[in-house]
C-alpha positions in Angstrom: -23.5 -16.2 -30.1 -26.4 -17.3 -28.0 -25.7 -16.0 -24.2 -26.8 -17.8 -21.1 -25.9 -14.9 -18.3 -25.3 -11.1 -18.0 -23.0 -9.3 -15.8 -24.9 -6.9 -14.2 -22.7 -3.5 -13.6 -23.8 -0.6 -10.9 -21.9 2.7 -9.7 -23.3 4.6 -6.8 -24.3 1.9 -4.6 -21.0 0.8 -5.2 -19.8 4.0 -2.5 -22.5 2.8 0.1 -19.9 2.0 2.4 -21.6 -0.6 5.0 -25.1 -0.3 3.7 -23.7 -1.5 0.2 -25.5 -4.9 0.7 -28.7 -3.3 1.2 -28.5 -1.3 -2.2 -27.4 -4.5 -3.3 -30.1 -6.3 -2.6 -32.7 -4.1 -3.6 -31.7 -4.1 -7.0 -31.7 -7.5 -7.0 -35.3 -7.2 -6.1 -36.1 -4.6 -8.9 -34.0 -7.4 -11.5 -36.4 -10.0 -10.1 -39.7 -7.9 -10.9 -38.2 -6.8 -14.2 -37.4 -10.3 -15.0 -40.5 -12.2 -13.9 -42.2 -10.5 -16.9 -40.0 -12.1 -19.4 -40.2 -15.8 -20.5 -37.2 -18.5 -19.2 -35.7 -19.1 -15.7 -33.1 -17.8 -14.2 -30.8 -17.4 -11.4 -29.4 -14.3 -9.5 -26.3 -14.1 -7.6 -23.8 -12.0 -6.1 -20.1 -12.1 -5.8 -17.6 -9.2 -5.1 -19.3 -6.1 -6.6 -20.8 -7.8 -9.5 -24.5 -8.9 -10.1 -25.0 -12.0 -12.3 -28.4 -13.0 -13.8 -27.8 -16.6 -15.1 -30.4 -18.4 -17.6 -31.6 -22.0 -16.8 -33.8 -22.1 -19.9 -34.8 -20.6 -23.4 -34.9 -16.7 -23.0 -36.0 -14.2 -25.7 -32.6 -11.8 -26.0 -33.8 -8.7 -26.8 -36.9 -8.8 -24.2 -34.7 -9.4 -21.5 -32.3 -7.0 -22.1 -34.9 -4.3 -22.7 -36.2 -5.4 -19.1 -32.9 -4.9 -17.2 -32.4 -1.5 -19.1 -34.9 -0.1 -17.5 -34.0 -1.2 -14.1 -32.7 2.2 -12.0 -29.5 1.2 -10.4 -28.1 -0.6 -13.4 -25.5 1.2 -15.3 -24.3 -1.6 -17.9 -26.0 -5.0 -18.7 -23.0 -7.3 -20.3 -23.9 -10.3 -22.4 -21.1 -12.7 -21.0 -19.8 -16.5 -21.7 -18.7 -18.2 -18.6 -16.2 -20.6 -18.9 -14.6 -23.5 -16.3 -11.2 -22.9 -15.5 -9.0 -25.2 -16.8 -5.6 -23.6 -17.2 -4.6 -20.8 -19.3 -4.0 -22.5 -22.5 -7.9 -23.5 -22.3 -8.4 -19.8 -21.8 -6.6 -18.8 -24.6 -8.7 -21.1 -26.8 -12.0 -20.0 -25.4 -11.0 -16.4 -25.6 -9.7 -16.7 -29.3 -13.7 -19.1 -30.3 -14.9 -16.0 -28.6 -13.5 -13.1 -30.5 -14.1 -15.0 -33.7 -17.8 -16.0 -33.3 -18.7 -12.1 -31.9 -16.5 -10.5 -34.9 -16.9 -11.7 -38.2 -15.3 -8.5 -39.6 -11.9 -8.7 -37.6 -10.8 -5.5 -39.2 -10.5 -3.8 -35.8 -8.7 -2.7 -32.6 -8.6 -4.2 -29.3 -7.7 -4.1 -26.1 -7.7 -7.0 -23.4 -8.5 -6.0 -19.9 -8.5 -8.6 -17.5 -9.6 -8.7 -13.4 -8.3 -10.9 -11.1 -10.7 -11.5 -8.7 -9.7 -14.8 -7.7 -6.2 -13.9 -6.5 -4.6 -17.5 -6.4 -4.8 -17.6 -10.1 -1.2 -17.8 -11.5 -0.8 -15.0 -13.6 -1.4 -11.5 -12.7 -3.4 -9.2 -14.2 -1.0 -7.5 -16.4 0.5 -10.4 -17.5 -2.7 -11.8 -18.7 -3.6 -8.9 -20.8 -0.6 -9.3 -22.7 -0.5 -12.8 -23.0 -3.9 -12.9 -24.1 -3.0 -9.6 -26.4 -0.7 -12.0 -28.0 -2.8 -14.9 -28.6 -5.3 -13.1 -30.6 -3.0 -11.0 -32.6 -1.2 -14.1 -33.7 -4.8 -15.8 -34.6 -6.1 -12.7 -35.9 -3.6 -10.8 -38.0 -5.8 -8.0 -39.1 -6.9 -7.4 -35.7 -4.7 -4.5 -34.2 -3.7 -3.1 -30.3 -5.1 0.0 -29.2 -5.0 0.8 -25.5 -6.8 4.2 -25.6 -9.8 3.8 -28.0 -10.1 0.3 -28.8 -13.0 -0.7 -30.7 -12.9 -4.3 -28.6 -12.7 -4.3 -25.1 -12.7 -7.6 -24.5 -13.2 -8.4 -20.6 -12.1 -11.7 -18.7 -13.2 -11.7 -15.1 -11.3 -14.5 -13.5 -13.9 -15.6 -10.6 -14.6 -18.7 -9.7 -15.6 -19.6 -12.9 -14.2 -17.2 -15.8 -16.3 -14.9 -17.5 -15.5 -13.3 -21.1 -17.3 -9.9 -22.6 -17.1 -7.2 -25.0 -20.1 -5.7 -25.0 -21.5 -3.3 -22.4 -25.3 -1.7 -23.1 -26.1 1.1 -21.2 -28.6 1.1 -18.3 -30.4 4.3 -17.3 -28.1 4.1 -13.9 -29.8 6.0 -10.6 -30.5 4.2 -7.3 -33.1 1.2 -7.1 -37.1 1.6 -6.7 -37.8 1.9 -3.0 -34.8 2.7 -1.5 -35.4 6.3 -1.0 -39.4 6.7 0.3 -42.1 7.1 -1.5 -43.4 10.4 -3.2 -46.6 11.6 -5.1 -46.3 13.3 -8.3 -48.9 15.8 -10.0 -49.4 14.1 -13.1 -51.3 15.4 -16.3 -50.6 14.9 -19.7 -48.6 17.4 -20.9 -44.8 16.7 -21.8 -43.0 17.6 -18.5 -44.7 15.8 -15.3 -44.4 12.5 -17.1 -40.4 13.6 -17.4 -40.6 14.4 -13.8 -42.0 11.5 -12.3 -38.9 9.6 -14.2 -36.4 11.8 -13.1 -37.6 11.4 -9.2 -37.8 7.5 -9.2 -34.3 7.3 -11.0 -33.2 8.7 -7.4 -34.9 5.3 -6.2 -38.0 7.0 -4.9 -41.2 5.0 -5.7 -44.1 7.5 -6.8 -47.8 7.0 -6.9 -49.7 9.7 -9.0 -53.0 11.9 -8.8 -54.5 13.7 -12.2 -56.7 16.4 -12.1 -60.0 15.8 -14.6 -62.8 18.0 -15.7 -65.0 16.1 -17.0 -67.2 17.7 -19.4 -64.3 20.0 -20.0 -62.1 17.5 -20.9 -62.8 14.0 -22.8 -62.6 10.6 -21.3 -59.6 10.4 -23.9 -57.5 13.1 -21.9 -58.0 10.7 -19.2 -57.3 7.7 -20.9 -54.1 9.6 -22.4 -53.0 10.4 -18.6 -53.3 6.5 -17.7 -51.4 5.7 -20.8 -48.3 8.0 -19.7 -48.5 6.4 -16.5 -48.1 2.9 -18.3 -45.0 4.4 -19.8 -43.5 5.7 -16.5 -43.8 2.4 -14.7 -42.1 0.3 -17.2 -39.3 2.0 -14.9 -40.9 2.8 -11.6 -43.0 -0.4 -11.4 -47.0 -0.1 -10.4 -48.2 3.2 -10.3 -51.5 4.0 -8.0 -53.2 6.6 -10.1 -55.6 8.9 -7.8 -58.1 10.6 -10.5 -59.9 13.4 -8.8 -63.0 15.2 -10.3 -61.7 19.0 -10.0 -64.7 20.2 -12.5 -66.9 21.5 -9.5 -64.2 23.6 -7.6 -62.7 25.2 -11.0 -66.3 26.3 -11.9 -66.6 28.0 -8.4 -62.9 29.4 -8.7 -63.7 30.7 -11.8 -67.3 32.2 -10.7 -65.4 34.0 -7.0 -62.3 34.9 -8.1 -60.5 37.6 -10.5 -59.6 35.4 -13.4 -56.0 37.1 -13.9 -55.6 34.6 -10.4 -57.6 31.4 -11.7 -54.0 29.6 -12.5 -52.4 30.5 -9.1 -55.9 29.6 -6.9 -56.8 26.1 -8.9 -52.6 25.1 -8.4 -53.2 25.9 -4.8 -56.3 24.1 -4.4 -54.6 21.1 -6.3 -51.7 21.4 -4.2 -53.5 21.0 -1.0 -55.7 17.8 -2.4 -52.3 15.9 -3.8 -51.0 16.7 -0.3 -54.2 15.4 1.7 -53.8 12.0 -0.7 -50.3 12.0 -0.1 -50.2 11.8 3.1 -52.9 9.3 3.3 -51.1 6.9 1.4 -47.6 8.1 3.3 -45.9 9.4 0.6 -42.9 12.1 2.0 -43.0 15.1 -0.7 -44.6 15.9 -3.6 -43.4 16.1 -7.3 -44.5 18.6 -10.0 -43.2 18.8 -13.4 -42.4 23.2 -13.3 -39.8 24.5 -14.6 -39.0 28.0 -13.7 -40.4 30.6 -15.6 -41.7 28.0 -18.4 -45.1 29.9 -18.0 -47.3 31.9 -15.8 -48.1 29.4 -13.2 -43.8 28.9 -12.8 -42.4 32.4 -12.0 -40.4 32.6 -9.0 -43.4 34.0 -7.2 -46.0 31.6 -8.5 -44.1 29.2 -7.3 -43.8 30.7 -3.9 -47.8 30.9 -3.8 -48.0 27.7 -4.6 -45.9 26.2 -2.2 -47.3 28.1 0.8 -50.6 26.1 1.4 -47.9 22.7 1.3 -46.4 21.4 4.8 -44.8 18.3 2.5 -42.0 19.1 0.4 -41.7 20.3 -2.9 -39.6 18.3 -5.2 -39.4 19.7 -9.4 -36.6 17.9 -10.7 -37.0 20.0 -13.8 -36.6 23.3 -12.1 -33.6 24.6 -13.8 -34.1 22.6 -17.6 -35.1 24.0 -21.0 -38.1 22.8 -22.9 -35.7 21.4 -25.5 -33.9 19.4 -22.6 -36.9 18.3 -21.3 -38.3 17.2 -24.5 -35.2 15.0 -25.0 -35.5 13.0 -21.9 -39.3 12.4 -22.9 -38.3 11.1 -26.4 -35.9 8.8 -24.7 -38.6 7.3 -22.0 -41.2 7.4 -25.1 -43.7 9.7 -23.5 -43.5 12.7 -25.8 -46.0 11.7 -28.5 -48.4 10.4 -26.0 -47.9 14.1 -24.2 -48.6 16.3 -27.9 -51.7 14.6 -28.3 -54.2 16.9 -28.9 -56.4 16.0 -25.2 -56.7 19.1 -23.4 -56.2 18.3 -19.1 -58.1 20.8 -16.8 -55.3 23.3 -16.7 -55.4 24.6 -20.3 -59.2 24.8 -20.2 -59.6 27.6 -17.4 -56.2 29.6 -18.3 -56.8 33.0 -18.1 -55.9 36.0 -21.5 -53.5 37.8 -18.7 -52.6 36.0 -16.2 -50.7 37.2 -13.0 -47.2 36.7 -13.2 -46.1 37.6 -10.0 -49.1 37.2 -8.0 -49.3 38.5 -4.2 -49.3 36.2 -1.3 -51.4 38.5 0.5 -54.2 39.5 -2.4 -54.3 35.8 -3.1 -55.3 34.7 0.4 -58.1 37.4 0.0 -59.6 36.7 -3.0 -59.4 33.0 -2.0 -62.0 34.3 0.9 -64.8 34.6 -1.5 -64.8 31.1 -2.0 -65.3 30.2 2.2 -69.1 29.6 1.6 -68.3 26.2 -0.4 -65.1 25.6 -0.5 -65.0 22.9 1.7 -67.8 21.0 0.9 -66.3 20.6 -2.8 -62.9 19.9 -1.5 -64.2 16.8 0.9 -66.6 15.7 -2.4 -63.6 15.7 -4.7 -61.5 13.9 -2.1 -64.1 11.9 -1.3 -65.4 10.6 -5.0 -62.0 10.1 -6.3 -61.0 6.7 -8.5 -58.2 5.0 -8.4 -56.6 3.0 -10.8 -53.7 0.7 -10.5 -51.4 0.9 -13.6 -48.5 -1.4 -13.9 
């Protein structure tokens, strides 16, 4: 059956109370930006808790609804048929072409379930649902009724105009891009950040990103491979401003001042305080790292607390309390893990320490940290300074 609109289903904003509309219309906004990257025109509308993207033209199926899937804030995209309203009887015939066009096989359940939306329509709900029950069990004799776990659910949405589905594909749910600030995530290209960055902007936050390079240390194609991550995270976020900073000079001088059980702990903290200063230069409201506790050195409890401390933004680590298996999972599902195992080492796994502190101590940290006054700042300005950025959308 070739479709010409989709019913557009959503769940949180639904409990928005009086700013419900403006939910609403920012994922109308995010459909509109999904959409504009797809061939055919279109129309958008509104009507009683339902979204409803309407084709004017030729549209390629499968692009389209592989752009609305990953549109946070949708929960179902439903391939419908609209149909005039001309009287039940005409109902009954459109319902009946329907069934038989989408299921050859007929060998199946079914169950009708109707909404009356328009309430000056003559028949209730119920009586709908059986009436049309009957209509396709008389046409269809191998067809069969089952309320509980049908494997039809054939929906008719009596609106203004009537509209007649059975099939609802998933959306990755959430809130919509930009309703909920804007944050700055730690990106490198391991598995989790990636995951991380996902997992924030399905909460409708829109991120921009900074990655850490150490160039000779690490290849052009380590970079490259961070950029290519990001490509995949904004097929759901939408653009992603990508600050590179050049971290070789102030590991070398980390790693030439300080005890090299604390190199993880000082270069986080040093990384921490650049993503903040480039955070809140572009107003971002928190920051976004990919740890998950205890996952290595850098994530105890009290790494984490070290870290923190030279931060005034918040935190945010979605993946705080997940598994690596869990959060492999999610990256499969986005499409980021094989990107993330390919063998490009970032800056972090270069300078890693043999033993390194696992419960380092705020107050040794902040003196080891002092041999490192003579230059620290210079190479923190440069780094700042001499950063690229690249716009990945």
């Amino acid at each position: 059956m070739k479709y010409t609109s989709f019913l557009i289903k959503y769940a949180e904003i639904a409990i928005k109370g009086k700013n419900r509309y403006m939910f609403e219309d920012a994922l109308v906004r995010q459909i509109k930006i999904a959409l504009n990257k797809c061939e055919g025109k279109y129309e958008i509308s509104k009507a009683s808790g339902r979204i409803y993207v309407e084709y004017l033209s030729d549209y390629d199926f499968d692009e389209t609804v592989g752009a609305l899937t990953k549109v946070f804030g949708i929960t179902g995209v439903c391939p419908v048929v609209h149909v005039e309203d001309k009287g039940f009887e005409q109902l009954a015939s459109d319902v009946t072409s329907f069934i038989d066009e989408v299921y050859p096989d007929k060998n199946k359940t079914f169950k009708v379930n109707s909404r009356r939306a328009r309430k000056n329509y003559p028949l209730e709900s119920m009586e709908i649902n059986a009436k049309l029950g009957e209509v396709l069990l008389n046409a269809f004799p191998e067809l069969s009724v089952d309320v509980h776990n049908p494997e039809i659910m054939l929906n008719v949405e009596i609106r203004e105009k009537i509209y007649i589905y059975s099939e609802v594909i998933k959306g990755p749910g959430g809130m919509p891009i930009g309703t909920n600030g804007k944050a700055m995530l730690l990106l490198s290209g391991g598995i989790d950040s990636p995951v991380a960055g996902y997992m924030i902007s399905k909460r409708g936050v829109r991120i921009d990103a900074v990655y850490f390079h150490a160039p000779p240390y690490t290849s052009e194609r380590a970079k490259q491979k961070v950029v290519d991550l990001a490509k995949k995270i904004a097929k759901y976020t939408g653009p992603i401003y990508l600050h590179v900073v050049n971290f070789t000079d102030i590991q070398l001088y980390i790693y030439d001042k300080c005890p090299h059980d604390e190199l993880t702990i000082i270069m986080r903290r040093y990384m921490m305080r650049i993503a903040e200063h480039i955070a809140k230069e572009t107003e971002c409201l928190s920051l976004i790292t990919g740890e998950s506790i205890g996952q290595v050195a850098s994530q105890t409890m009290q790494s984490l607390v070290a870290t923190n401390e030279v931060c005034t933004l918040p935190v945010f680590r979605p993946l705080i309390g997940f598994d690596k298996q869990e959060i492999i999972e999610i990256s499969e599902k986005i499409d980021t893990y094989e990107t993330s195992i390919l063998p490009y080492e970032d800056c972090c796994t270069i300078f890693v320490a043999k033993h390194p502190v696992t419960k380092p101590n705020l107050n040794i940290i902040r003196r080891d940290e002092g041999n490192l006054s003579e230059k620290i700042d210079e190479l923190y300005k440069t780094a700042i300074e001499t950063k690229e950025l690249i716009i990945v959308d």
